[in-house]
Each structure stands twice: as C-alpha cells, then as structure tokens.
C-alpha positions as a Markdown table, in Angstrom:
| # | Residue | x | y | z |
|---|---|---|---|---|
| 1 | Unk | -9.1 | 11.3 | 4.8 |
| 2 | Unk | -9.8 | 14.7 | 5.1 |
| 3 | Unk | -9.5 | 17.7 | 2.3 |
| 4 | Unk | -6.9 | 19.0 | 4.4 |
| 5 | Unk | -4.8 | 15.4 | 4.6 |
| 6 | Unk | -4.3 | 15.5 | 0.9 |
| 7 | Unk | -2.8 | 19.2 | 1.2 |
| 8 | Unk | -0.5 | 17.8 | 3.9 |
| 9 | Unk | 0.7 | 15.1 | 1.7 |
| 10 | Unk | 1.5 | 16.8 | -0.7 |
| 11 | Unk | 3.6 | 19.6 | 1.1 |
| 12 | Unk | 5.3 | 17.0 | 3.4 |
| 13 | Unk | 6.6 | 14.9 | 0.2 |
| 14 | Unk | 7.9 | 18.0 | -1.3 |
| 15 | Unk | 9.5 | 18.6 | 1.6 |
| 16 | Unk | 10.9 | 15.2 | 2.2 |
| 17 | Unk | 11.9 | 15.1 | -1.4 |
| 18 | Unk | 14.4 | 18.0 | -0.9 |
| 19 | Unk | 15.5 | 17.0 | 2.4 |
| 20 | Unk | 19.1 | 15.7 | 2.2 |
| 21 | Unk | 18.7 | 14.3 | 5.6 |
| 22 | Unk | 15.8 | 12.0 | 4.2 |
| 23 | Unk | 16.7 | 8.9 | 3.3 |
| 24 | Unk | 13.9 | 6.7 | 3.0 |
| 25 | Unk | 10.1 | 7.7 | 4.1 |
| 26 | Unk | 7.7 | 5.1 | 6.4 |
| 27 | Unk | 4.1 | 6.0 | 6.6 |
| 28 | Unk | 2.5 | 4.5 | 9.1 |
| 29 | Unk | -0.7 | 5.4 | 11.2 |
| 30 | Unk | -1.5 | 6.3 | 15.0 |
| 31 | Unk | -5.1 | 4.6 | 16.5 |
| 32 | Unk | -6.7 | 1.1 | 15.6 |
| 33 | Unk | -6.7 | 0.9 | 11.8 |
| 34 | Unk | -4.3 | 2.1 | 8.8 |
| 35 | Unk | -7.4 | 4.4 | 7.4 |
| 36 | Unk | -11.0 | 4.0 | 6.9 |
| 37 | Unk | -11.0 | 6.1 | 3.4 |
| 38 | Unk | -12.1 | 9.1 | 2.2 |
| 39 | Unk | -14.1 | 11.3 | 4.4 |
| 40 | Unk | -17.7 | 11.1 | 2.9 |
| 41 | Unk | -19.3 | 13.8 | 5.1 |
| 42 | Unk | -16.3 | 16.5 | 4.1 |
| 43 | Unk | -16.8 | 15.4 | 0.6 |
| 44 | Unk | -20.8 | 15.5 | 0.5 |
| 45 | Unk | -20.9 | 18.6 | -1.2 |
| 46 | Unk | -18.9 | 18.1 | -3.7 |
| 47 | Unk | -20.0 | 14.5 | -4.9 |
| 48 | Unk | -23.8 | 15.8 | -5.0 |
| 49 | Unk | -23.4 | 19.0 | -6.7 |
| 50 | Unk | -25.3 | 20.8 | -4.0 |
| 51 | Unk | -22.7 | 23.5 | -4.3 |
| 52 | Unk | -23.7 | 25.2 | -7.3 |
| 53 | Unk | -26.8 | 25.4 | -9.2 |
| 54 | Unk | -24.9 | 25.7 | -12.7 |
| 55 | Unk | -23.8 | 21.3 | -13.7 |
| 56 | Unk | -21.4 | 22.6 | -15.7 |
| 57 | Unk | -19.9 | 24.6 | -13.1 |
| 58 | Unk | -20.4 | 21.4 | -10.6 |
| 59 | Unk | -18.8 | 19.1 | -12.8 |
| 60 | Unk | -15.7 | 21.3 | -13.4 |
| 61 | Unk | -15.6 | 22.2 | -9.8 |
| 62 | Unk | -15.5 | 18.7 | -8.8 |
| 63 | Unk | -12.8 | 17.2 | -11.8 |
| 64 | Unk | -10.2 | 20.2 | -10.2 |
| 65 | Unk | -11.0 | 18.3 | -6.7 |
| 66 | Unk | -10.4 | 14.6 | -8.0 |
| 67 | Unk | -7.3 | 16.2 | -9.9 |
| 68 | Unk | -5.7 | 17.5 | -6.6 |
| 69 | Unk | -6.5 | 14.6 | -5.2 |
| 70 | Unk | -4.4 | 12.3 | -7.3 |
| 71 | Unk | -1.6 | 14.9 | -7.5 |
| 72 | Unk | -1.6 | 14.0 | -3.5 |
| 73 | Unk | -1.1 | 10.4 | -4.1 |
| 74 | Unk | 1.0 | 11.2 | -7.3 |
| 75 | Unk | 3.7 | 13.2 | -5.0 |
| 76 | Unk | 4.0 | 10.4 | -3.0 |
| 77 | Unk | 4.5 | 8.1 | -6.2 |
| 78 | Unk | 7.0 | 10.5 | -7.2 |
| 79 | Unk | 9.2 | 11.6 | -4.2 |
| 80 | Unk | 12.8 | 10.2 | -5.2 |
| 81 | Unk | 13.1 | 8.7 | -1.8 |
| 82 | Unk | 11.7 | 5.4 | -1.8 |
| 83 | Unk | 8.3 | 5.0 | 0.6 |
| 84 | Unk | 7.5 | 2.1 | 2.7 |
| 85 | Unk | 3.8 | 1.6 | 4.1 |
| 86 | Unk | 3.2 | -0.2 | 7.2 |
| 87 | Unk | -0.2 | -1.5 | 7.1 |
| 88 | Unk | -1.9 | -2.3 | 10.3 |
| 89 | Unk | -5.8 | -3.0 | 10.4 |
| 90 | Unk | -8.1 | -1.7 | 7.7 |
| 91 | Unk | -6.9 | 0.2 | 4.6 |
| 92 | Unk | -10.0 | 0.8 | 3.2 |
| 93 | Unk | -10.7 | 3.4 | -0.3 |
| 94 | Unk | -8.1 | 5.9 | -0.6 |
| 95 | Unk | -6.0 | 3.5 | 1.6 |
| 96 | Unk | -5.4 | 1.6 | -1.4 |
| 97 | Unk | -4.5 | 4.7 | -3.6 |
| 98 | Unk | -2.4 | 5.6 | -1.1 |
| 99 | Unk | -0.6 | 2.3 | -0.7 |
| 100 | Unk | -0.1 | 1.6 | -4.2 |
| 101 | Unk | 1.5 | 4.6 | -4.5 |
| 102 | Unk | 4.2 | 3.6 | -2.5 |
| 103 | Unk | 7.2 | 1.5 | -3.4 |
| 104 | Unk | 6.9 | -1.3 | -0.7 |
| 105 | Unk | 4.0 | -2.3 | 1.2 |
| 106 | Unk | 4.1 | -4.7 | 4.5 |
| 107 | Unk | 1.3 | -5.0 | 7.1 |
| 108 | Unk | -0.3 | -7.0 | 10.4 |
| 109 | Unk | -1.8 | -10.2 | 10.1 |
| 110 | Unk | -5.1 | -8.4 | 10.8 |
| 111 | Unk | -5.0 | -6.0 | 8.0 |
| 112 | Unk | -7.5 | -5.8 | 5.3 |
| 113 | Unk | -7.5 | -4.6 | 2.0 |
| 114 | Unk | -11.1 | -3.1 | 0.1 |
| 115 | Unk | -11.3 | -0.9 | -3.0 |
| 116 | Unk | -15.0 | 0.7 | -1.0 |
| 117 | Unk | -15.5 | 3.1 | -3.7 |
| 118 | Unk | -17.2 | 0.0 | -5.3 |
| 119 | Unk | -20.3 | -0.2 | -2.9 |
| 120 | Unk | -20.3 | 3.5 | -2.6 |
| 121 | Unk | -21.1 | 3.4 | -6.4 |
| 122 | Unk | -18.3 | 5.1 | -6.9 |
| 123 | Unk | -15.5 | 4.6 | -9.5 |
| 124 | Unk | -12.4 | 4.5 | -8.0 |
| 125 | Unk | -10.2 | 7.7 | -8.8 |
| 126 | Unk | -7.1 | 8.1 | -7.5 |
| 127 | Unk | -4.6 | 5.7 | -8.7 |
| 128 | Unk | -6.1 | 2.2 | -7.3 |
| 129 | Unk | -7.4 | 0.9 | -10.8 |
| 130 | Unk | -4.3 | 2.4 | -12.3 |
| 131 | Unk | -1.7 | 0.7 | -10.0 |
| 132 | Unk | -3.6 | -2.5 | -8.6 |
| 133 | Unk | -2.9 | -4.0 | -11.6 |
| 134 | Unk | 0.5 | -3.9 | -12.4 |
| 135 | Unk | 1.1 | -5.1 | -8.9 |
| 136 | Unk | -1.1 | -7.8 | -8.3 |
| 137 | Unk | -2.0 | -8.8 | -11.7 |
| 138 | Unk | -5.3 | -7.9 | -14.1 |
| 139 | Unk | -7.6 | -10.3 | -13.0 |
| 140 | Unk | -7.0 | -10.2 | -9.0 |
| 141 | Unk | -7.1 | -6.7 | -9.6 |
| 142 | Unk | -10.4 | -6.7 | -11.6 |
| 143 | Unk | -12.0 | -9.3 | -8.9 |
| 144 | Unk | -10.8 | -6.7 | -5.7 |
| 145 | Unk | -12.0 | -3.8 | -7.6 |
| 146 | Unk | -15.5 | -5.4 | -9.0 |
| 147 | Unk | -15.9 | -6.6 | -5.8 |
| 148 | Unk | -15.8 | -3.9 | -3.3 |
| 149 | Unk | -15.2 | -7.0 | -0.4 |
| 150 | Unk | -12.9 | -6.8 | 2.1 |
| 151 | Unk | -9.5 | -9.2 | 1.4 |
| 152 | Unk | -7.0 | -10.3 | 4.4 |
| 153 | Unk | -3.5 | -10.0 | 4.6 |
| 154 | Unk | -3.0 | -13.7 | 3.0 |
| 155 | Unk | -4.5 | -13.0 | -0.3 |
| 156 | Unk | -2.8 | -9.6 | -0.4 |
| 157 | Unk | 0.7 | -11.4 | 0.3 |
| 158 | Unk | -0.1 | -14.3 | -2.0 |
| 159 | Unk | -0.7 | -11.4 | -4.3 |
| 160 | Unk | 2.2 | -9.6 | -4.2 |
| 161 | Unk | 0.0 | -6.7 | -2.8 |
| 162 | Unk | 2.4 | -6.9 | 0.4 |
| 163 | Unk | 6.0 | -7.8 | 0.8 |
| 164 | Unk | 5.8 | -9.0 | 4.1 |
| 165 | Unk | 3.3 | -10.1 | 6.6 |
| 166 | Unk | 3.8 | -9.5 | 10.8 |
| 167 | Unk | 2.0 | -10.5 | 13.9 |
| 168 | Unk | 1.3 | -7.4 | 15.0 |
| 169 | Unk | 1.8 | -3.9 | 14.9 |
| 170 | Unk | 5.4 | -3.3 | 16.9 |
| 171 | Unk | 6.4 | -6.2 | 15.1 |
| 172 | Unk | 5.8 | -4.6 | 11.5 |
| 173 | Unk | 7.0 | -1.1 | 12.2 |
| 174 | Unk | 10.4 | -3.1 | 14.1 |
| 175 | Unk | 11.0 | -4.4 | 10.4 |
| 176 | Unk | 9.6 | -1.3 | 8.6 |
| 177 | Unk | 12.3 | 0.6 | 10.5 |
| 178 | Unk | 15.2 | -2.3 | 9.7 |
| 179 | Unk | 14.8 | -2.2 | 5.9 |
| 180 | Unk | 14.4 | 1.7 | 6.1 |
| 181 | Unk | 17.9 | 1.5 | 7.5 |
| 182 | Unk | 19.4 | -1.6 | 5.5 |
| 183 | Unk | 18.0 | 0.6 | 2.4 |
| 184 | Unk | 19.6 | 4.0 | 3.5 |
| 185 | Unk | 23.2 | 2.5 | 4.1 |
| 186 | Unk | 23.1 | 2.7 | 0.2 |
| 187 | Unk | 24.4 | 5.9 | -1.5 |
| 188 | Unk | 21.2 | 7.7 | -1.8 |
| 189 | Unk | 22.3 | 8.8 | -5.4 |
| 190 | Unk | 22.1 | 5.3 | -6.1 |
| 191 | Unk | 19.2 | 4.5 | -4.5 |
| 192 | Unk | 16.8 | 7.6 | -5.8 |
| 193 | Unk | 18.6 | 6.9 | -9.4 |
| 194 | Unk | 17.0 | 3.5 | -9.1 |
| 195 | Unk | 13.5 | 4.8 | -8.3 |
| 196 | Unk | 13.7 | 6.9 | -10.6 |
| 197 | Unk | 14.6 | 4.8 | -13.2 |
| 198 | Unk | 12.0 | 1.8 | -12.5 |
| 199 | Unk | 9.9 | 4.5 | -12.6 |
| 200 | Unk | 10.4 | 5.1 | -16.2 |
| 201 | Unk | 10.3 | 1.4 | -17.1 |
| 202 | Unk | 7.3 | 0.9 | -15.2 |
| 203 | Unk | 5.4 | 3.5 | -18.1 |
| 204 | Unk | 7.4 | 2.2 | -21.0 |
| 205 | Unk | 8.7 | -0.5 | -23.1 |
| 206 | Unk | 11.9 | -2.5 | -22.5 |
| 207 | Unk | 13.4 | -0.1 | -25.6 |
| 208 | Unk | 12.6 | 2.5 | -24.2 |
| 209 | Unk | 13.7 | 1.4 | -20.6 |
| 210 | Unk | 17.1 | 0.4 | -21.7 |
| 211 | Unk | 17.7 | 3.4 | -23.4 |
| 212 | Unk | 17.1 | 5.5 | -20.5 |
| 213 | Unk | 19.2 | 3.5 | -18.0 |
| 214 | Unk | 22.2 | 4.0 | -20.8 |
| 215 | Unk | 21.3 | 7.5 | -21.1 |
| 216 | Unk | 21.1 | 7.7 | -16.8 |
| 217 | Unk | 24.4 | 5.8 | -15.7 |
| 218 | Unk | 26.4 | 7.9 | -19.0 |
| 219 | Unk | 25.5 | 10.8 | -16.8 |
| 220 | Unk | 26.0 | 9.7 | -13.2 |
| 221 | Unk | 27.8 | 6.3 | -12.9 |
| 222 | Unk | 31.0 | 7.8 | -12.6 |
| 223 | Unk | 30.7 | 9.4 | -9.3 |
| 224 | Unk | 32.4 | 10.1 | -5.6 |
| 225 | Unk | 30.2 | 7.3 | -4.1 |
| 226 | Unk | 31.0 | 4.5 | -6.4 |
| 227 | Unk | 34.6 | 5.6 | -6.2 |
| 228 | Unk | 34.4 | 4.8 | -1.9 |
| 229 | Unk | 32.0 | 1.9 | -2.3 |
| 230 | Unk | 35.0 | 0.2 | -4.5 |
| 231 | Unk | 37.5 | 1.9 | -1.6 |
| 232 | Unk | 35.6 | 0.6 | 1.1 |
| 233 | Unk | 35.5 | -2.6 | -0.1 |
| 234 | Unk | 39.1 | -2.9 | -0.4 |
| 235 | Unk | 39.2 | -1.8 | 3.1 |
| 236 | Unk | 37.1 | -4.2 | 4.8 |
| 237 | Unk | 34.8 | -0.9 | 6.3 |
| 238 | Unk | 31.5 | 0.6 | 6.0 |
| 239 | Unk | 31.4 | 3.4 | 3.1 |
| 240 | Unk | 30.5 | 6.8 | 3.8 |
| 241 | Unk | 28.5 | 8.1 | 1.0 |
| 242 | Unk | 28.4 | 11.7 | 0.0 |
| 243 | Unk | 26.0 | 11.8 | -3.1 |
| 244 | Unk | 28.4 | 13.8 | -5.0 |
| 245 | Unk | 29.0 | 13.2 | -8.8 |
C-alpha cells in the first residue's frame, strides 16, 4: 500500500458513490495475497522524521499523513453503496483497516488475518482498533491487536470477522459476485438508506437510532420504488426499480 493507493481510494469511492450505475462495490485483489500492508520503504521518511530537522514540523507533517490516510479507509466506510471484500491469502496491516471498513467480509480458506503494526511497534492508525471491536468483540479484538500473530480464516469466521469462508479463490469471488447481484435486485434507495442508517446506529444509542430511522422513512418511505415492489408483487414479476421518491 503505496501513498498513491490511498489517493486512488479515495477518488474511486467518490466516484462510485455518485455513480448511478453502481450498485454494490467488490474489492478484490490481482497476484498471490489480498495485501501485505502498508509500504514501509515509501513511508520511511515520514515515520523517522528524517524529513525535516524542525519535531514540531515532523510531527505535524506526519498527523496530516495518518489523517489522509484514514480519510482513505473512511470513504470507503462511508460510500452509500454497500462494499464487499473478498479476502484471498494474506491481509496483513492496513488490510485489516481496509477490511473493516467494509460492510461484508468473505475470504479463501488460506487467508490470514494480522494487525502487523503490532511488531512493527507501531500503534495501529487507521480504523483497525476502532472497528475490530465492534465486529469481533473486545477481547478477540484486544488478543489480535496485542498480539500482532497471524489468525486463519476459522478464527476469523468463528469471530464474525468474515461472513463466509471458500475453497479457493474462483470460488469466493463466484459468491462475492452472487450476493453483489442478490443485493442489487433491491431498490438501491432502499438499500443505501439502510447503510446509511446502520451507520448512524452503529455511532449511537438505540434513542438515538430509533429517532433517526423515524426521522429517515418520514422522508423517504413513501416512494416510486415501494409503490412497484407492492405492484410487482401483485403481479407475480420482478420489479424494476427507479430510485425515485
């Protein structure tokens, strides 16, 4: 992971957020393994201070970087389209920031999991210790993170890290692809609505959540899509959804 990957990131998920063509976004990687993590050598500079002689100036100069950083990973978290990762082989460091910044996670049976940072001596920065938790619980969280040691696709399925679990690569992007396409036969007004909304319940109470989704479906229940889902129905065929109000 390269400076210029995060850049990518984050224009592609704008991009793919405003795409009406979009409907639901895989990310999935080319060669052996998912990603071996951050790019140490690119980052050498920037984690010794080398750069500057002024610390103050270094230590600024290096919380903008971790900032854009996490705005990377945060678009992703963000994007109304819901994102699948496919996980094949190692996901390694920001592999985990990455995937935990997505809304579902499947992978190989070879894949493993490793917040590295750890034996780098490095506190993890860019949404792991944040996320982990809340989807895999406090303390098998707090054991992967304190750790730093590699973890195989059984614990991370056992731990709710992954949905799903496939022999091998075609196999996991096959089924990747099928739930892409079971997900975008929804009204995409719908379906981004519902992101959205556990989105807002994930960073606040029950009050709070319930409040919103009253709030939400006062503004955009009564739309063209639920009127030809109930149409459709009746029909006995598929709906054609518009996203129109």
């Amino acid at each position: 992971m390269t400076p210029s990957f995060f850049d990518e990131i984050f224009k592609i998920f704008d991009d793919l957020d405003v795409d009406s063509d979009v409907k639901v976004v895989i990310i999935w990687a080319e060669g052996k393994v998912f990603t071996a993590g951050l790019d140490l050598k690119e980052a050498a500079g920037l984690l010794s201070g080398s750069s500057t002689s002024d610390p103050v100036e270094a230590n600024v100069s290096l919380y903008k970087h971790i900032k854009s950083l996490q705005n990377a990973f945060d678009r992703i978290h963000t994007c109304k389209k819901p994102v699948i990762a496919a996980i094949h082989g190692n996901c390694v460091g920001g592999g985990v920031d990455l995937v935990t910044a997505c809304d579902i996670r499947m992978c190989t049976q070879d894949a493993k999991f490793s917040v590295k940072e750890t034996k780098l001596a490095i506190v993890a920065d860019l949404g792991t210790l944040q996320r982990l938790p809340r989807l895999i619980g406090r303390g098998a969280a707090r054991e992967m993170c304190f750790t730093g040691a590699d973890y195989p696709s059984d614990w991370a399925l056992r731990h709710h890290l992954v949905n799903e679990v496939f022999p091998d690569k075609d196999a996991l992007l096959k089924a990747a692809r099928s739930l892409a396409l079971s997900i975008a036969s929804n009204s995409p007004l719908v379906v981004q609505g519902t992101k959205v909304v556990l989105n807002y319940s994930d960073e606040h109470n029950l009050k709070d959540g319930l409040e919103h989704i009253a709030l939400f479906n006062s503004a955009f229940l009564r739309s063209d899509d639920l009127q030809e889902a109930v149409m459709s129905f009746m029909e006995k065929r598929p709906p054609i959804f518009k996203s129109r109000l």
